[in-house]
Phi, psi and omega in degrees: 000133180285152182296147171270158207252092166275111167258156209245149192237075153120147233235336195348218179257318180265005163233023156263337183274012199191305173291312185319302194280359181266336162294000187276303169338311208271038199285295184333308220260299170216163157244127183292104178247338179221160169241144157217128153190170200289316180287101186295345177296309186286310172258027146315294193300282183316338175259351152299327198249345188220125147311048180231170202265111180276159178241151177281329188249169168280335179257026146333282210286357214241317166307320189289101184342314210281010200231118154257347187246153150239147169262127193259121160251335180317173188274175200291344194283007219224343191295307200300303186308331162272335173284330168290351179268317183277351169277324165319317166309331193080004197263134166332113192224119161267135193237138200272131130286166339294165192297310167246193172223007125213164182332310191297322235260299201276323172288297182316317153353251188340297193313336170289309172005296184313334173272350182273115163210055199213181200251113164238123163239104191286132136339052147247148162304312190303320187277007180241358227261129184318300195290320168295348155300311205281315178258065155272341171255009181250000172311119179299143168314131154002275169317329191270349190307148169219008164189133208230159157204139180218131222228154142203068195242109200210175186266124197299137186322319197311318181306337191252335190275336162314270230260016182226352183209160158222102208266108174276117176257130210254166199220036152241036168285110153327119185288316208283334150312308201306288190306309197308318184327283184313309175296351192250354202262312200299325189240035161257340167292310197283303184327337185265324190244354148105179182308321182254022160337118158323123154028277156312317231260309124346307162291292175308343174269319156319287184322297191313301175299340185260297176265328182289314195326324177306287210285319196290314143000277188296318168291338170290301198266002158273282209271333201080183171333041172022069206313336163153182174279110172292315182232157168190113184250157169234157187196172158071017182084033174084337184306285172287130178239154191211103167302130154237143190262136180260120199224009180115260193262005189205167161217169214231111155259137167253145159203141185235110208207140192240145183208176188263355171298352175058036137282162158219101193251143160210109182205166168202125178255145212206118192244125121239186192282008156210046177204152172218143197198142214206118169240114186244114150279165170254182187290155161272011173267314191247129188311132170102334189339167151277112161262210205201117207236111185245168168202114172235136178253146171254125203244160181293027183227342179112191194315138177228124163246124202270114204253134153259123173095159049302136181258112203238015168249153212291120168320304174313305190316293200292352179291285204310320194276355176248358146304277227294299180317316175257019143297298164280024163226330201048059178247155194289131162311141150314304199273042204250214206269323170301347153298302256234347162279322185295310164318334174293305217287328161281358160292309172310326178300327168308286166339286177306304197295351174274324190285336184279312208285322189105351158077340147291125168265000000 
């Protein structure tokens, strides 16, 4: 089969770090045939470094007999109008998370689906990641389970991307995009958190749609379903949040607190009363980390902890390559758009128990 011919909808920080080289990587699989994006200093740079074609517009480039996939990368208030052009188009579309930024966004979405006969895939990673494959088989059952906490507390890519890529942010974006960009995003967030919404409050749903969707994803494709949100507090000015999940017989706490220290702690433990099992990642900015799959049991001797890895394949990778695989098999993602609804629907739901609660602890 000849490589599919991609093209990418926006030039940013995670597809000059991370999407380009791993579709160059990928060559049996794939080609880069077209770039879009609102700044010509990136695709200047970018049809400089890839043999590939800029188009003046994304729906150019979302149209063109020669793009069978499109990569929606673009910013999020930008998904739902391009992923409708390209199930319009008909074209293969890997979506960036998050797939929108609220439920209604995902629902119009959806109604196209019956007519859809191509492969959409949203883009988290964290569920493609070695140690999170390996431990879906190492979970104590369900029933036995008594306690789950997942963590993310860590530094925005730049701090890692500084000092490992040199990444262009470019300062030749037309401002009246720029400003339109912000008004529409702004007001697609106050649907979700309402109109006269606090600041802070504003923020923990930025936060949520930006960093959490991964663990809240990722937790959901471990554990299942949520019985709903018990507690959900903000702090620090809407950056940190901290969840507890109603899960029955157990609860699932998230906390999420983002600073300038340039870390990444990032994990998610799974409890039953003699197992324990721990998936711990690094940033996803600099390529190949390793993560890491621990599992302790309790033995006549005390705790035996069994380690997988350091697992050194690349999370992006193994995303692209099981896109590509249901692409050439036609078969459904895990990660499609009605998963990526359920996730929406429980950040709103965070979103109400913050408003009840008064959202500061």
């Amino acid at each position: 089969m000849a490589p599919l011919r991609v093209g990418l909808v926006g030039l940013g920080e995670v597809a000059q770090s991370i999407h380009l080289p791993v579709l160059a990587d990928q060559r049996d699989c794939w080609a880069i045939a077209g770039v879009f994006d609102v700044s010509p200093s990136l695709v200047a740079l970018v049809t400089s470094e890839y043999a590939a074609r800029a188009f003046d517009t994304a729906e150019a480039l979302i149209n063109s007999p020669d793009i069978d996939v499109v990569f929606v990368l673009s910013s999020d208030d930008t998904h739902s109008r391009f992923v409708r052009t390209a199930m319009q188009a008909d074209k293969h579309i890997l979506l960036e998370k998050p797939a929108c930024l609220t439920v209604r966004e995902i629902d119009e979405l959806l109604a196209l689906m019956p007519a859809y006969r191509k492969t959409l895939f949203v883009g988290y990673m964290r569920r493609y990641a070695p140690a999170y494959l390996a431990a879906r088989d190492e979970l104590p059952a369900h029933a036995d389970i008594t306690h789950v906490r997942i963590f993310d507390l860590i530094s925005e890519g730049r701090h890692f991307l500084k000092k490992s890529r040199n990444i262009l942010y470019p300062n030749d974006v037309d401002p009246a995009l720029l400003a339109r960009g912000a008004r529409e995003r702004d007001a697609l967030i106050r649907e979700v958190v309402g109109t006269d919404a606090p600041a802070d409050l504003v923020r923990a749903y930025r936060g949520l749609t930006a960093l959490s969707s991964h663990h809240i994803s990722a937790m959901r494709g471990l554990i299942g379903e949520p019985k709903g949100v018990v507690a959900a507090h903000r702090t620090n000015g809407g950056a940190n949040t901290s969840v507890t999940f109603d899960y029955g017989h157990f609860a699932c706490l998230y906390d999420a607190v983002v600073d300038d220290l340039g870390l990444f702690d990032a994990m998610i433990e799974v409890r039953s009363n003699t197992r324990r099992v721990r998936i711990i990642y690094d940033t996803p900015y600099i390529r190949s980390l390793p993560t890491r799959l621990e599992v302790t049991e309790a033995g006549p001797l005390g705790p035996v902890t069994k380690s997988f890895g350091p697992l050194y394949g690349d999370a992006f990778s193994n995303e692209l390559e099981i896109f590509h695989r249901h692409i050439v098999e036609g078969t459904k993602p895990l990660t499609d758009l009605a998963d990526s609804r359920r996730d929406l629907a429980l950040m709103a739901g965070i979103i109400e128990r913050m408003k009840e609660s008064g959202g500061n602890v």
